[in-house]
C-alpha positions as CSV (number, residue, x, y, z in Angstrom):
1,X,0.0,0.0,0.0
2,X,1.1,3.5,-0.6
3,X,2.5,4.8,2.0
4,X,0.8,8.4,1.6
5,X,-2.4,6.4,1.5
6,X,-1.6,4.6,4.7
7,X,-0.9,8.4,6.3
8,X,-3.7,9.6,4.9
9,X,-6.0,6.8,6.8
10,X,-4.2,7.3,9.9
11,X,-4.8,10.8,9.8
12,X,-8.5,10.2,8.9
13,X,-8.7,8.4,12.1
14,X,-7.4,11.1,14.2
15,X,-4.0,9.9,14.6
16,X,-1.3,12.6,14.9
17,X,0.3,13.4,12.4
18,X,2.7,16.4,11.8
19,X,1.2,19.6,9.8
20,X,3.5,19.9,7.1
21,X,2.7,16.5,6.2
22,X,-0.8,16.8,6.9
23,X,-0.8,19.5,3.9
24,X,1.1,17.5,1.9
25,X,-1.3,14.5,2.1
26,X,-3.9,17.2,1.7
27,X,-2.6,19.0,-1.2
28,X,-1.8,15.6,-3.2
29,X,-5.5,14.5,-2.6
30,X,-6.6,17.5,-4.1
31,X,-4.0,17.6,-7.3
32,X,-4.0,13.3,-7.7
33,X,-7.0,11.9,-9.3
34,X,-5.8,8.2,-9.0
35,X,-4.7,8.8,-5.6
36,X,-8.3,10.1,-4.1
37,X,-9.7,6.8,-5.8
38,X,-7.0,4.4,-3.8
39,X,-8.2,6.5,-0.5
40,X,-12.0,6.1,-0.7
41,X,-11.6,2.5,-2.1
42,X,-9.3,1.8,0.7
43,X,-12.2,3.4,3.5
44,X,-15.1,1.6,1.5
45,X,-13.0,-1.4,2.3
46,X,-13.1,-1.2,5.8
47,X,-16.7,-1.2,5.5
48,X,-16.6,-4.3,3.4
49,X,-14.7,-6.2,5.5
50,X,-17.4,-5.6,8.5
51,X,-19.7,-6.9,6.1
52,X,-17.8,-9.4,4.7
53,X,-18.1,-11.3,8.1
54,X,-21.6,-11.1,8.7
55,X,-24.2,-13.8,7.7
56,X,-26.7,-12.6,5.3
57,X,-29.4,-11.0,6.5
58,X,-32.4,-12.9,6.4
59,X,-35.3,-10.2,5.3
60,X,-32.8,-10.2,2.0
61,X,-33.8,-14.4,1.6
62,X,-37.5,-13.1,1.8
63,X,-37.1,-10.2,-0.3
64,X,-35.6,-12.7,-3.0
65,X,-38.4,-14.8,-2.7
66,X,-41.1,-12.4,-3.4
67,X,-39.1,-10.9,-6.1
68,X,-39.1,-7.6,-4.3
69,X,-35.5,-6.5,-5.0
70,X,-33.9,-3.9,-6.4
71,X,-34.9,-4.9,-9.7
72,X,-38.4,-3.3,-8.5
73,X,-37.0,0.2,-8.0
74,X,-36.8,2.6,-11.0
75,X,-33.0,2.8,-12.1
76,X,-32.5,6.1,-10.7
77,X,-33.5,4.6,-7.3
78,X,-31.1,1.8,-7.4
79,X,-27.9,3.8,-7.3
80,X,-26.7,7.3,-5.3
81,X,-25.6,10.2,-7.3
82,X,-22.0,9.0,-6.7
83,X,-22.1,5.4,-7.6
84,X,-24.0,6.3,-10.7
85,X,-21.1,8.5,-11.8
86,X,-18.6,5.7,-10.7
87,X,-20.5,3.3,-12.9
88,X,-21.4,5.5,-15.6
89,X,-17.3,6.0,-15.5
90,X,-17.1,2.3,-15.6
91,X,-19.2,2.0,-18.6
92,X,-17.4,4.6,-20.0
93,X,-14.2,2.2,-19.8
94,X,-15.7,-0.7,-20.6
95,X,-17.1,1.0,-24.0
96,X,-13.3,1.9,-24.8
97,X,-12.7,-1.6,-24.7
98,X,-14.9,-3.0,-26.2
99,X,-16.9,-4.2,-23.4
100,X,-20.3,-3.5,-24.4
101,X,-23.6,-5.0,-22.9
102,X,-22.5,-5.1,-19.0
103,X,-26.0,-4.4,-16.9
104,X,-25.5,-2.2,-13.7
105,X,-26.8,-4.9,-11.4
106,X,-24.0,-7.1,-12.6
107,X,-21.2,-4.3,-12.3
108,X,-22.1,-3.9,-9.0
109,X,-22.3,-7.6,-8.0
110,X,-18.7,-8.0,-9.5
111,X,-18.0,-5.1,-7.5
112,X,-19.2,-6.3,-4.0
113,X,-17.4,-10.2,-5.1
114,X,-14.0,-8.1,-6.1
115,X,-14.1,-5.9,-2.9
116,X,-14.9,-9.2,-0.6
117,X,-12.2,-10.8,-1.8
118,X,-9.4,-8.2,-1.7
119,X,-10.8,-7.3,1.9
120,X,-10.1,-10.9,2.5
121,X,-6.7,-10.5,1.2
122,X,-5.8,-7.7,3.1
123,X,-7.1,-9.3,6.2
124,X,-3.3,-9.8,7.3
125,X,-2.6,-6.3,6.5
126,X,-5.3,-4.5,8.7
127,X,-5.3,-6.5,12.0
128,X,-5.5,-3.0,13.8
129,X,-8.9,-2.6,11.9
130,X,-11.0,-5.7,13.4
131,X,-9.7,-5.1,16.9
132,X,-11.9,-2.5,16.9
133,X,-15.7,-2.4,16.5
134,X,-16.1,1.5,16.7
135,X,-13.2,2.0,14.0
136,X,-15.2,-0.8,11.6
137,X,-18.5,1.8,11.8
138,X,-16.6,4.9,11.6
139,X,-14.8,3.9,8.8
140,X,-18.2,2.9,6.6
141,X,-19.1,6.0,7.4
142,X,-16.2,8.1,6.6
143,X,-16.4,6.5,3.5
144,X,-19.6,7.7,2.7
145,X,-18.9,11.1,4.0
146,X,-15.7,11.2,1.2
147,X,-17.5,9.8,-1.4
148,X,-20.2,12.5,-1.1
149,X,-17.6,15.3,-0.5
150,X,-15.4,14.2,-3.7
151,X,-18.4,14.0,-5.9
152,X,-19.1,17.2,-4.7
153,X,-15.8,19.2,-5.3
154,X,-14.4,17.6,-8.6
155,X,-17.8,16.9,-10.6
156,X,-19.5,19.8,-13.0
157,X,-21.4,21.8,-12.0
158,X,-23.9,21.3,-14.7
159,X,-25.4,18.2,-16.0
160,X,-22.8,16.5,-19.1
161,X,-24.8,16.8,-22.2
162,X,-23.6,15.7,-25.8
163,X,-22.3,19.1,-28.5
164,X,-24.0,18.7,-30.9
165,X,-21.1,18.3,-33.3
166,X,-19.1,14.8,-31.4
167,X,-15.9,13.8,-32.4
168,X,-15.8,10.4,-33.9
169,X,-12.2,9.6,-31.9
170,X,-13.9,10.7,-28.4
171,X,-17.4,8.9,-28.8
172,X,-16.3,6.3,-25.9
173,X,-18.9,6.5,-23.8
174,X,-21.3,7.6,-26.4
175,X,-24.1,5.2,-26.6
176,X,-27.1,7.7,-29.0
177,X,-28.5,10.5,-30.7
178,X,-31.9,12.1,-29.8
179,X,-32.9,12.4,-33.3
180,X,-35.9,13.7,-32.3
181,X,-37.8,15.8,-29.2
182,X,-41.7,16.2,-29.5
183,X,-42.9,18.4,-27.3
184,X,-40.8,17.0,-24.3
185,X,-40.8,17.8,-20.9
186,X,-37.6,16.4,-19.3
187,X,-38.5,15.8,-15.3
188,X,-36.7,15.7,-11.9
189,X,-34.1,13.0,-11.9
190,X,-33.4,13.2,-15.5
191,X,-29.4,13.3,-15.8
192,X,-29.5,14.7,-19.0
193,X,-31.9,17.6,-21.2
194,X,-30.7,17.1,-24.2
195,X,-32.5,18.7,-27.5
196,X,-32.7,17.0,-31.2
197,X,-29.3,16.0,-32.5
198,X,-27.7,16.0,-29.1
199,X,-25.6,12.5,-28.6
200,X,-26.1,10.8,-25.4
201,X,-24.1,8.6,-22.9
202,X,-25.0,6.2,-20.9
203,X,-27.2,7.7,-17.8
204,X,-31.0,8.5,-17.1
205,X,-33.6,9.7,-19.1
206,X,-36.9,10.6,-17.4
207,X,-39.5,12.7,-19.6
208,X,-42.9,13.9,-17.8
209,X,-44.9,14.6,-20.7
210,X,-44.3,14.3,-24.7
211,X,-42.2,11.7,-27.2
212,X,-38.6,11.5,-28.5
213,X,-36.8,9.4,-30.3
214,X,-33.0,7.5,-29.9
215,X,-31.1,6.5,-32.8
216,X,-28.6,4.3,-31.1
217,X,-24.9,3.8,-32.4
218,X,-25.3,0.0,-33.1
219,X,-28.1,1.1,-35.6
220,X,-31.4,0.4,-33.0
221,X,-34.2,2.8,-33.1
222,X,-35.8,3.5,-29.6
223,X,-38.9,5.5,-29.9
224,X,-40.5,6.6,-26.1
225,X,-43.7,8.5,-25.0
226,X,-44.0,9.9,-21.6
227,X,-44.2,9.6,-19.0
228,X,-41.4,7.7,-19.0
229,X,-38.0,6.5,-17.1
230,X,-34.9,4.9,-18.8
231,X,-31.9,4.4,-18.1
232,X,-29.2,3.9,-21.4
233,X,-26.6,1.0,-19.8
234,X,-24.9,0.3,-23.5
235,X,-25.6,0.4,-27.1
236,X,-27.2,-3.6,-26.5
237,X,-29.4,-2.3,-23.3
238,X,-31.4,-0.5,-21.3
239,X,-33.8,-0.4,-18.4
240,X,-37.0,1.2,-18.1
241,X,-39.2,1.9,-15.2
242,X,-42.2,3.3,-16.8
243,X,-43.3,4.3,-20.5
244,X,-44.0,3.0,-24.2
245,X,-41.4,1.9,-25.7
246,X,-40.6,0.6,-29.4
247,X,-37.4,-0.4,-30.5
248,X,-36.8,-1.3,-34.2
249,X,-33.9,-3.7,-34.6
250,X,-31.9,-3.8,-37.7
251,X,-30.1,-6.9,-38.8
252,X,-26.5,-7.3,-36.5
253,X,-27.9,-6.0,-33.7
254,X,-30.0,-8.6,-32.7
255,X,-29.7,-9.3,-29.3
256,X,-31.3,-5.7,-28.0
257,X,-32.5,-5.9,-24.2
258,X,-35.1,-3.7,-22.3
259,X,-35.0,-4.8,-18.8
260,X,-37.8,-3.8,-16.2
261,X,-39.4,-5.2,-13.0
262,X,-37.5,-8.1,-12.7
263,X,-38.4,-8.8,-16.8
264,X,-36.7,-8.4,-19.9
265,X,-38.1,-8.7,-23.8
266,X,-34.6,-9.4,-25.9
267,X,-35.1,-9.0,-29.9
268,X,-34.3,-11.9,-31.9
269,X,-34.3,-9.5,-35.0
270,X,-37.5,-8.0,-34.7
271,X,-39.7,-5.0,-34.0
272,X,-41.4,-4.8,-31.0
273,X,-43.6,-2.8,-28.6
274,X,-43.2,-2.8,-24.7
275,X,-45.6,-0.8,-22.1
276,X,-44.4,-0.7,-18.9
277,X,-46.5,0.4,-16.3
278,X,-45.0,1.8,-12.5
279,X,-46.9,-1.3,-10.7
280,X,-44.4,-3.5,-12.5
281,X,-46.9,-4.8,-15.3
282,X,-46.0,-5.0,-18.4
283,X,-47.2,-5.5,-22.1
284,X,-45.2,-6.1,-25.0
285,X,-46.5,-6.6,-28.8
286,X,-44.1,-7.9,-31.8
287,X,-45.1,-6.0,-34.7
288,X,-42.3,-8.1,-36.6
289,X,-40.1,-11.0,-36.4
290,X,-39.8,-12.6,-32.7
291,X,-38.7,-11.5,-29.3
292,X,-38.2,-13.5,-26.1
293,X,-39.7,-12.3,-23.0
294,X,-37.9,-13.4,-19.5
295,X,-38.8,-13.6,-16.2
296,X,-35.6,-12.7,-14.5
297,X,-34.7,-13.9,-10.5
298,X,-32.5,-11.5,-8.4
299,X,-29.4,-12.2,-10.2
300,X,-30.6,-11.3,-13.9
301,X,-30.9,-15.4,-14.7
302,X,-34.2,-16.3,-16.6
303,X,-36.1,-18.1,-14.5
304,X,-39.3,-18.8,-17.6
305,X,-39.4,-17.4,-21.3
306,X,-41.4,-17.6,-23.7
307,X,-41.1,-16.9,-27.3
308,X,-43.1,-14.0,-29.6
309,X,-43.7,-14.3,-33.1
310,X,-44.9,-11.3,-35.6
311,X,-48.4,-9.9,-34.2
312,X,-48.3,-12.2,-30.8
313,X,-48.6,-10.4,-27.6
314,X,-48.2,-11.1,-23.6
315,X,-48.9,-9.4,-20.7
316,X,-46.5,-10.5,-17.5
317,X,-46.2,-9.4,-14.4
318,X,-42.6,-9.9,-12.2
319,X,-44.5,-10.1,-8.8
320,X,-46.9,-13.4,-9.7
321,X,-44.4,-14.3,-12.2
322,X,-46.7,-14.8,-14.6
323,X,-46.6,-14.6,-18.6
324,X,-49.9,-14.7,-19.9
325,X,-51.1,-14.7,-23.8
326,X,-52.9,-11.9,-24.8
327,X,-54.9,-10.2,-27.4
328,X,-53.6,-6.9,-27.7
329,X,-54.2,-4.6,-30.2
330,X,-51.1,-3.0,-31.5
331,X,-52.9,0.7,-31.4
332,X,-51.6,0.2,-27.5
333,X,-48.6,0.6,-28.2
334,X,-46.2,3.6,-29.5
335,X,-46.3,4.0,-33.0
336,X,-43.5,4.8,-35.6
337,X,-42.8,8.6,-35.9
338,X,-42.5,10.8,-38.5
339,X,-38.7,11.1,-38.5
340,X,-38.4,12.9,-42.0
341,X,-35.8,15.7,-41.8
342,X,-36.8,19.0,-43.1
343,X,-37.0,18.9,-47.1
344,X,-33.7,19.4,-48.7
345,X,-35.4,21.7,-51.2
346,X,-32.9,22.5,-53.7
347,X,-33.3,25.4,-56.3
348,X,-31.4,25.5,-59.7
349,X,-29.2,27.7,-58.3
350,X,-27.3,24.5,-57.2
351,X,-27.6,22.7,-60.2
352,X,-25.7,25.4,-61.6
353,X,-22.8,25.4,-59.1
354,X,-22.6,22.4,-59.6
355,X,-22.4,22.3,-63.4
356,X,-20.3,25.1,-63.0
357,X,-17.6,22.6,-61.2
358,X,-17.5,20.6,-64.1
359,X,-18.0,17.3,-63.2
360,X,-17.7,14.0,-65.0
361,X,-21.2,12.8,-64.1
362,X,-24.0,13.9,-62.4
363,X,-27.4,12.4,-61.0
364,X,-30.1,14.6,-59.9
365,X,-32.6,11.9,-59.7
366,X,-35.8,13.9,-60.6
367,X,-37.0,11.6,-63.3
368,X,-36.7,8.4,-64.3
369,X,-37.9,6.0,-67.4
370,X,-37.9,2.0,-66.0
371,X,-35.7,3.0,-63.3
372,X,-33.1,4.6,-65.5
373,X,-31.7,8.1,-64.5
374,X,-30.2,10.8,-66.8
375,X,-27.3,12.1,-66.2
376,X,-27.2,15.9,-66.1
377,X,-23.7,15.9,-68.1
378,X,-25.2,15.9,-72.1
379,X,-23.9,12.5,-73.2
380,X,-23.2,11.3,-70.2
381,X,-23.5,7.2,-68.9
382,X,-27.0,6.8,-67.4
383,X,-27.6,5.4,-63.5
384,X,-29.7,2.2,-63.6
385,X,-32.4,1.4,-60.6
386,X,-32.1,-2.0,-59.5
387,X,-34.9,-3.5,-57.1
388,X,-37.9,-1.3,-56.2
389,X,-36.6,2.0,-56.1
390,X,-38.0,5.2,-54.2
391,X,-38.6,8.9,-55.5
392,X,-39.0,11.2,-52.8
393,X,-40.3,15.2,-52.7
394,X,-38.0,17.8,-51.4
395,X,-39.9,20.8,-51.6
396,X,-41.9,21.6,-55.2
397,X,-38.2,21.5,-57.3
398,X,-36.1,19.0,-56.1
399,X,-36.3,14.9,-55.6
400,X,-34.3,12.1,-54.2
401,X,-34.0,8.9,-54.4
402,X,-34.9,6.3,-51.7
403,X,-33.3,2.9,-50.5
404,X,-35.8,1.4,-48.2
405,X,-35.1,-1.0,-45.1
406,X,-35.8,-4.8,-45.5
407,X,-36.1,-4.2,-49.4
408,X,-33.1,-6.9,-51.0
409,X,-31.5,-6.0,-54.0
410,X,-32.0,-2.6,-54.4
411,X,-29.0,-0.7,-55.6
412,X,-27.5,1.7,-58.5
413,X,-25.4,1.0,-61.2
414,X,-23.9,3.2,-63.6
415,X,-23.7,2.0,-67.2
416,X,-20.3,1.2,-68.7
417,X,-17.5,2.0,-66.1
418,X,-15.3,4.9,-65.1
419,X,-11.8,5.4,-66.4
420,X,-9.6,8.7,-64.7
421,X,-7.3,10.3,-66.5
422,X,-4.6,11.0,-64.2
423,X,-5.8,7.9,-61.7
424,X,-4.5,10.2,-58.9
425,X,-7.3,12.5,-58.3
426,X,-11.0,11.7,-58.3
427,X,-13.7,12.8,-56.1
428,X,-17.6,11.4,-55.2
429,X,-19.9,13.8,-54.5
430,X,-23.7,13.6,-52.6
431,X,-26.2,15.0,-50.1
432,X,-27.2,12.0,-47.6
433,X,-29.5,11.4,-45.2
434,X,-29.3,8.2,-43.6
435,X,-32.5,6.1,-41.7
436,X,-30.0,5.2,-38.5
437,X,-26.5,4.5,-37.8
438,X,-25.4,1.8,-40.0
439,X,-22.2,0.0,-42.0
440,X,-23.8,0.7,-45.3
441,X,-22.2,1.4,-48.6
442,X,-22.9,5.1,-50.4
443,X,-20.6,4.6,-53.5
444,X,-18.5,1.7,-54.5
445,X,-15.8,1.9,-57.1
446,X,-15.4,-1.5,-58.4
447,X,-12.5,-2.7,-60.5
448,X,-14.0,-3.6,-64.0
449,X,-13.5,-7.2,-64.6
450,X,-15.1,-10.4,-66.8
451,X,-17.0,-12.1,-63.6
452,X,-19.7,-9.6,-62.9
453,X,-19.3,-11.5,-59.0
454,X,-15.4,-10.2,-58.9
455,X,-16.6,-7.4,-56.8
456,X,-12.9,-6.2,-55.9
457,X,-13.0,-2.6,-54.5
458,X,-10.6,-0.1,-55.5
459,X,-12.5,2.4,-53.5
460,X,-15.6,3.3,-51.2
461,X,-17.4,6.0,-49.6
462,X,-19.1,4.6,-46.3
463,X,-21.0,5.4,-43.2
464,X,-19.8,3.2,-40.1
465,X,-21.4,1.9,-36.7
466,X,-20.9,0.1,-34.0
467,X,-20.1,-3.4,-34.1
468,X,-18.4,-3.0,-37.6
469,X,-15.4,-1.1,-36.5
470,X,-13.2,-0.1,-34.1
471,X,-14.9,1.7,-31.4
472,X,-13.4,4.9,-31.8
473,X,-14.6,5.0,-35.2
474,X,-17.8,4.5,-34.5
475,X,-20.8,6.3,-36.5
476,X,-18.0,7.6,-38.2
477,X,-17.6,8.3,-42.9
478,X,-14.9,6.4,-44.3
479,X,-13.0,6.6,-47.4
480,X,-11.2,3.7,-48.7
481,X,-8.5,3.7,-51.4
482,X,-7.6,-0.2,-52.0
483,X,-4.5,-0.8,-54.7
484,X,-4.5,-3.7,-56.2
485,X,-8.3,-3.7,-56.3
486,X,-9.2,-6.3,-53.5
487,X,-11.8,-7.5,-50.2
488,X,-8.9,-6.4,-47.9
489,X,-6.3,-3.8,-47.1
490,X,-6.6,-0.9,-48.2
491,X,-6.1,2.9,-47.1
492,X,-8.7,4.7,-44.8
493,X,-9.8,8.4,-43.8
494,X,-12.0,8.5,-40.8
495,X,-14.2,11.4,-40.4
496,X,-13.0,13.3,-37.1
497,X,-16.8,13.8,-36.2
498,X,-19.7,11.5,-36.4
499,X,-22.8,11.9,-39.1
500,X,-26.2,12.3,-37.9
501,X,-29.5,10.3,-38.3
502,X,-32.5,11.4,-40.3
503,X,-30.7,14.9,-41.5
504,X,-29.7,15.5,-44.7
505,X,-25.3,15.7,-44.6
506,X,-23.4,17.1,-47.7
507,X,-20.4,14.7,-47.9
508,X,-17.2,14.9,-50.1
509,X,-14.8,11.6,-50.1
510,X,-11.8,12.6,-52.7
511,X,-8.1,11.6,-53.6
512,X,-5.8,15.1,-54.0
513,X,-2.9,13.6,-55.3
514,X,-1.2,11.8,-52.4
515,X,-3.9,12.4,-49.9
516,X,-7.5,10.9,-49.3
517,X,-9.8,13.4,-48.1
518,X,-13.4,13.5,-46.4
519,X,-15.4,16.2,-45.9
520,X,-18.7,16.7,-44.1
521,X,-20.8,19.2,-44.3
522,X,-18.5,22.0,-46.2
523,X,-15.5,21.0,-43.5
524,X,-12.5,18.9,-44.1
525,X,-12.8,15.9,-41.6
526,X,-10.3,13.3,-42.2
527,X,-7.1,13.3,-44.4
528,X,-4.8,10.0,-44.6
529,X,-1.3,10.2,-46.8
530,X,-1.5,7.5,-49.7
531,X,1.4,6.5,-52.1
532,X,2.1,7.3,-55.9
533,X,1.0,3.7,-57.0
534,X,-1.5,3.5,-55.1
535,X,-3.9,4.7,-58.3
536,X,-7.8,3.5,-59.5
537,X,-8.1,2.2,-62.9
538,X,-10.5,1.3,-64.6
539,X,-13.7,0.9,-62.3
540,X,-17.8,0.1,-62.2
541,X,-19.7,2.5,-60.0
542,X,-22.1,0.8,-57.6
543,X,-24.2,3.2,-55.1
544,X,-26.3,1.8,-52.4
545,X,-24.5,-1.6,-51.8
546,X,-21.2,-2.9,-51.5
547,X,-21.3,-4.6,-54.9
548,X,-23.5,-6.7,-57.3
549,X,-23.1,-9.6,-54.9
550,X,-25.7,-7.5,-53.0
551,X,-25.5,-8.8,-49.4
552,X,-23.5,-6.6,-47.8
553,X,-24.0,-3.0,-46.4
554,X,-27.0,-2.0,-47.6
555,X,-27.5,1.6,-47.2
556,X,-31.1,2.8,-46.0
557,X,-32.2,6.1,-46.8
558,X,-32.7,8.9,-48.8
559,X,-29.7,9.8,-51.5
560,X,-29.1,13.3,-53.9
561,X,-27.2,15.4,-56.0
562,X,-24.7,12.6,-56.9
563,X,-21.6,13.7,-58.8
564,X,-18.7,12.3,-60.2
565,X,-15.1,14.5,-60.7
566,X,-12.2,13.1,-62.3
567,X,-10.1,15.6,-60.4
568,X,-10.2,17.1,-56.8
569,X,-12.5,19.9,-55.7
570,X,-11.3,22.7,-53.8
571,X,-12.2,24.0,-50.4
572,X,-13.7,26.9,-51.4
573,X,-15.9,24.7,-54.0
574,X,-16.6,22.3,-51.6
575,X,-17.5,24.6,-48.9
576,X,-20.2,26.8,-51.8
577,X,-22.2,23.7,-52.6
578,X,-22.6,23.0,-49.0
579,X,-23.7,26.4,-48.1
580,X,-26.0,26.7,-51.0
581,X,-27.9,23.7,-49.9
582,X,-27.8,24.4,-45.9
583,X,-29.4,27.5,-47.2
584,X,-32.2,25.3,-48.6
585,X,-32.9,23.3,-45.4
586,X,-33.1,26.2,-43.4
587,X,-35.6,28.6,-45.3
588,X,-37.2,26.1,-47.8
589,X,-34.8,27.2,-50.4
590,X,-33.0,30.6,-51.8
């Protein structure tokens, strides 16, 4: 053990101890983040070890019996304001890892087995300690007292809510994004107030009246009406108290857990609907695919499930441990919202720019014949529909083009292929708006080759999310340069800040000579240095999926203004066609 620590107790407990090095114990408490946490873990053990040695009570046997345990108590009940910080912290961790999925309850049984048994180990170190009854009670105690006081002095003053611009390399912690806030009033206990395209960590959510809407990293769509409490424990799961929920579950993130009451309802790739009521009854409605509902015991086992298929429904109830069959109409339960964006209502003022730039091709997608789309370049290769395409209205002037969820393969392909003239400068322009965080293909450059199922990429514009990548990528636009063409390898440029659900993004992947860029939203976001040879050759241009195989990263959303350069665009360029069509979102057009 430290021997400041050891000083520092001994002080605690009144022992004497010189001033000067009672300031210096004091001032290194103050200045030593990692030294404060050995102090109060070493009080809270002396606590533990007092408890360590007691038999268990026996109301606890009873209260585990009747299933009236903490699972019971809303989330914001479960924990004080300083162990929710410590195991938000911990989650926090645990995301930077890697470690995703890890309920509260079970950090803090961990917790209480880790402490026991270190207290056990130190047994031999503190015999001073169990001689002494009194010094066993006033050390749980202090503890407490410290824990509050250094929560106190060294937390904000102000609750932690997300900017609403989050850097891609810092989301750690990071679980969503409130894509939307209908008329929400956030209530007392809420840990965070955030407003529409805020991103949100792991915490409490209590609303008192009105509707919003999550868009979770992994991809999952939470929608909530109030009054309701949540708690956000990972990108996998959450807890609720009270509310309707309904979580749509895209494919790869099956798995998605709402626990409540001593019940959970886990998606096995599915749609689903879940009222929780504050009496601990619940109802839950699969609008599609299946979901298991659990009855969980004190430790978060399954006791009984039972398995829902599309338009089945259960009520259950933790106390009587019951899950009953029901007819329940799926009006009971929160519907969908209307998550459109405002209309990216484009004027021929952009058209022009754009023109203007003089680029190799260009899609406005306002018109098609049998799913064929003319190219606003005279002469230019035509982009073919494939699979049951989507128009869209933005405003009275402008369309876009929609790939829907669930719909298989539905992609673009340009006709003939795409050879650069230098091979060392190209750049793939488009207004996006994506339906959810997702690993989903915008454009794929595709070497040309015999086997139409040769799908080797020389290049790709993405969208990431969790579960795909690296974690501090997460949510992130990518831009892959891969010489020779191939499935692996490659060069990448992550974007520095993350995209956002359900609002339309301008992005810009290019190659400027020896560098890869990627710009969002008129600002350069990622750069990453690539070599000479590294060049693109002769390529197919595939939007929407990741090739003609068609079964990977699907993107779901709305697409526009897709253009072509065989060179670089500047800054300047770059940053005009973005502000031309900001202009349009925020006043319906110039």
């Amino acid at each position: 053990m430290d021997q400041d620590v050891c000083d520092l107790l001994m002080a605690w407990f009144s022992a004497e101890v010189e001033e000067p090095r009672r300031q210096t114990l004091l001032a290194r408490l103050h200045t030593d983040a990692e030294f404060r946490r050995r102090f109060v873990d070493e009080l809270y053990l002396l606590g533990q070890l007092k408890a360590v040695q007691s038999p268990e009570p026996r109301w606890l046997l009873l209260q585990d019996e009747l299933w009236w345990s903490s699972q019971l108590r809303p989330p914001e009940q479960r924990l004080d304001p300083f162990e929710r910080e410590t195991m938000r912290k911990i989650r926090k961790e645990q995301a930077a890892a890697g470690l995703q999925g890890v309920s509260t309850d079970d950090d803090l049984r961990r917790g209480q087995q880790h402490a026991a048994e270190e207290g056990r180990r130190r047994f031999r170190l503190l015999p001073w300690i169990l001689r002494s009854r009194r010094l066993l009670l006033v050390g749980l105690f202090a503890a407490t007292l410290v824990a509050i006081w250094l929560s106190y002095v060294f937390q904000p003053t102000t609750p932690l809510e997300a900017e609403k611009e989050v850097s891609a390399t810092d989301i750690s912690g990071k679980l969503a994004v409130l894509v939307q806030a209908d008329h929400v009033e956030w209530g007392a206990g809420s840990e965070f107030r955030p407003a529409a395209g805020d991103v949100v960590a792991a915490g409490i959510l209590r609303a008192d009246q009105g509707r919003f809407s999550l868009a979770f990293l992994n991809g999952v769509l939470l929608h909530i009406e109030a009054p309701a409490t949540i708690e956000l424990l990972s990108t996998d799961e959450v807890s609720c108290s009270q509310g309707r929920l309904r979580a749509q579950v895209p494919p790869g993130a099956q798995g998605f857990t709402v626990k409540a009451f001593g019940y959970s309802v886990v998606d096995v790739g599915t749609e689903f609907g879940l009222n929780v009521k504050p009496d601990g009854r619940a109802e839950v409605f699969v609008f599609e695919g299946q979901a298991k509902v659990s009855l969980l015991n004190g430790a978060n086992v399954a006791t009984r499930s039972k398995l829902l298929g599309a338009n089945a429904s259960a009520e259950f109830d933790a106390t009587t441990k019951q899950i009953d069959d029901a007819a329940l109409p799926a009006a009971n339960f929160a519907q969908r919202p209307d998550l459109s964006p405002p209309a990216l209502a484009l004027r021929p003022a952009y058209r022009e720019e754009v023109i203007a730039a003089k680029p190799w091709a260009y899609w406005r997608f306002e018109s098609s014949v049998d799913q064929a789309f003319a190219n606003e370049i005279p002469g230019g290769r035509t982009m073919r529909g494939f699979g049951a395409m989507q128009m869209h209205a933005e405003g009275t002037e402008n369309k876009s083009i929609g790939f829907a969820d669930g719909v298989r393969d539905q992609y673009l392909q340009m006709d003939g292929d795409w050879t650069l003239p230098t091979r060392k400068a190209f750049a793939v322009e488009a207004w996006v708006m994506p339906e959810g965080f997702q690993h989903a293909n915008l454009v794929a450059l595709i070497a040309a080759a015999d086997d139409p199922a040769n799908d080797r990429h020389a290049a790709a514009l993405e969208l990431l999310a969790v579960g795909e990548t690296r974690q501090e990528r997460s949510a992130s636009v990518r831009l892959l340069l891969r010489w020779p063409p191939g499935s692996r390898g490659g060069v990448n440029a992550y974007s520095k800040t993350i995209y956002q659900p359900y609002r339309w993004q301008h992005i810009v992947g290019q190659r400027d000579g020896q560098e890869l860029q990627v710009f969002l939203n008129g600002e350069l976001k990622a750069s990453a240095a690539v070599t000479p040879d590294d060049v693109i050759r002769t390529s197919r241009v595939v939007v929407g999926r990741a090739g003609r195989l068609l079964t990977t990263r699907p993107f779901v959303g709305r697409l526009d203004e897709l253009a072509l350069y065989d060179r670089a665009l500047s800054p300047a360029e770059i940053r005009q066609h973005y502000a031309i069509g900001a202009k349009a979102l925020r006043t319906d057009g110039p």
